[in-house]
C-alpha positions as CSV (number, residue, x, y, z in Angstrom):
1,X,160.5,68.8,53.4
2,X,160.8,68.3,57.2
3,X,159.4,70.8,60.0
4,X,160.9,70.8,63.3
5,X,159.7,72.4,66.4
6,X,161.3,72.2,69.8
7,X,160.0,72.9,73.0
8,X,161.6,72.3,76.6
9,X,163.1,75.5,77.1
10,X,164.3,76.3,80.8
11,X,166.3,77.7,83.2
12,X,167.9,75.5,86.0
13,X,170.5,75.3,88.5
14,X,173.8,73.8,88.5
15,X,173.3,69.9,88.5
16,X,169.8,70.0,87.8
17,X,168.4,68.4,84.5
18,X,166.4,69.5,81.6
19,X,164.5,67.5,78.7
20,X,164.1,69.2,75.3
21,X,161.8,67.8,72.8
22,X,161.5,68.5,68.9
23,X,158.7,67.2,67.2
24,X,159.5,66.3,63.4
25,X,157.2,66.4,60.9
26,X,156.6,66.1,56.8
27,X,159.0,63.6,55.1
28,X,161.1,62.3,58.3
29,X,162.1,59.7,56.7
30,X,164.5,61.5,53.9
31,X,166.9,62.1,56.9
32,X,168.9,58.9,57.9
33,X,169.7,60.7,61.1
34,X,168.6,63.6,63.2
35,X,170.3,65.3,66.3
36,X,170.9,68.4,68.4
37,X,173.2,71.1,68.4
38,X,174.1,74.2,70.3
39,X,175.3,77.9,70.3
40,X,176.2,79.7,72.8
41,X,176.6,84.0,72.7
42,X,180.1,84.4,70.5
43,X,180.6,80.7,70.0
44,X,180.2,78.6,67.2
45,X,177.2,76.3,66.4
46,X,178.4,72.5,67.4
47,X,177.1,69.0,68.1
48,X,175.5,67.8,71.1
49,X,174.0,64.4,70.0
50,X,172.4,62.3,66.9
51,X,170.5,59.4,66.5
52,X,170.3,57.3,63.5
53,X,167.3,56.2,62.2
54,X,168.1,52.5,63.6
55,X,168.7,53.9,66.7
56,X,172.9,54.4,66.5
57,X,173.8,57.2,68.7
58,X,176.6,59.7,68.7
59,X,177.8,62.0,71.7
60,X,180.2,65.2,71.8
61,X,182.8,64.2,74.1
62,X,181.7,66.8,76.9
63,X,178.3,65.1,76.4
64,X,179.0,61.7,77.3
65,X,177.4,60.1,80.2
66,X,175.2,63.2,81.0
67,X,172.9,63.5,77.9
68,X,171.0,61.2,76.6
69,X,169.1,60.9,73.4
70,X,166.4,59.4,72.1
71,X,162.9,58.9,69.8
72,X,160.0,58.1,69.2
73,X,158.7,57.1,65.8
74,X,155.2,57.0,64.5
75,X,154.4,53.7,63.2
76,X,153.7,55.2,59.3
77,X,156.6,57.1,59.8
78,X,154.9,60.1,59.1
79,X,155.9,62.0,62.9
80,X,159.1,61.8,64.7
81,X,159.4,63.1,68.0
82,X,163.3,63.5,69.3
83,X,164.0,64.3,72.5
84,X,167.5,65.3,74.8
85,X,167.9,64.6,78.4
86,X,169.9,66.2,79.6
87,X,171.3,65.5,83.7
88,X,174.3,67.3,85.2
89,X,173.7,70.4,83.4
90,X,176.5,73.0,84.4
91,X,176.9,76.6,83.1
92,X,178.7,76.3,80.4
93,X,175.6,73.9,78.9
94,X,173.9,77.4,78.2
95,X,173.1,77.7,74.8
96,X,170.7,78.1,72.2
97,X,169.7,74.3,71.6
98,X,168.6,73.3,68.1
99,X,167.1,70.4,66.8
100,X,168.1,69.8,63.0
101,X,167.5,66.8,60.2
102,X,170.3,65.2,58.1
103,X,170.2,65.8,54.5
104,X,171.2,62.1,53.6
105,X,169.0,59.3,53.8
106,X,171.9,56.3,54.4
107,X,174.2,57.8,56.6
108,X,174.9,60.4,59.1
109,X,177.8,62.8,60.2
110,X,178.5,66.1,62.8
111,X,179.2,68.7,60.7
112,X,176.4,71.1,60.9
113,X,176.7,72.2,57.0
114,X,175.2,68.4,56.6
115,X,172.0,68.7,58.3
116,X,169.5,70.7,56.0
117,X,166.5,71.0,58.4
118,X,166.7,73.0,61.4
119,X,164.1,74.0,64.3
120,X,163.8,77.4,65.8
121,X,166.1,76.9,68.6
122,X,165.1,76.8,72.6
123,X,166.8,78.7,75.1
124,X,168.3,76.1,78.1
125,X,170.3,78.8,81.0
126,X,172.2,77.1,84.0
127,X,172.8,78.9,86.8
């Protein structure tokens, strides 16, 4: 089992920039990959950013060259903090931003129904 909690929640202005963090907990390992997603009010959940367990990233195209992502391992593997820069940030970043675990332990994909854990969500509002 894996616990994820985020924190980072904010509300900015236009251009400004914003850096969530998730700390991961319990069997981190299990999960070859772990990354953030997003849902805004009416819209579906969807994929911001992941990061492989050797340090592979992935972007959503909107994503590119504004968000970056990234982690810190503890040297047992036992804690996993991930975190999401994010620089740029316009209005239509506002969302409910979620940190979640892949279910597989040897490769990774988007699709939401494949990550098992999830955090609680934080609330990031441009203005």
């Amino acid at each position: 089992h894996v616990q994820l909690v985020e924190s980072g929640r904010g509300s900015v202005q236009a251009g400004g920039s914003l850096r969530l963090s998730c700390a991961a907990s319990g069997n981190t390992y299990s999960s070859y990959c772990m990354g953030w997603f997003r849902q805004a009010p009416g819209k579906e959940r969807e994929v911001v950013a992941y990061i492989t367990r050797r340090s592979s990233t992935y972007y959503a195209d909107s994503e590119k060259g504004r968000f970056t992502i990234s982690q810190d391992i503890s040297q047992d593997n036992a804690k996993k903090t991930l975190y999401l820069l994010m620089n740029s940030l316009k209005p239509e970043d506002t969302a409910m931003y979620y940190c979640a675990a892949h279910r597989s332990t040897v490769l990774c994909s988007t699709a939401k129904a494949d990550f098992r854990y999830w955090g609680q969500g934080t609330q990031v509002t441009v203005s």
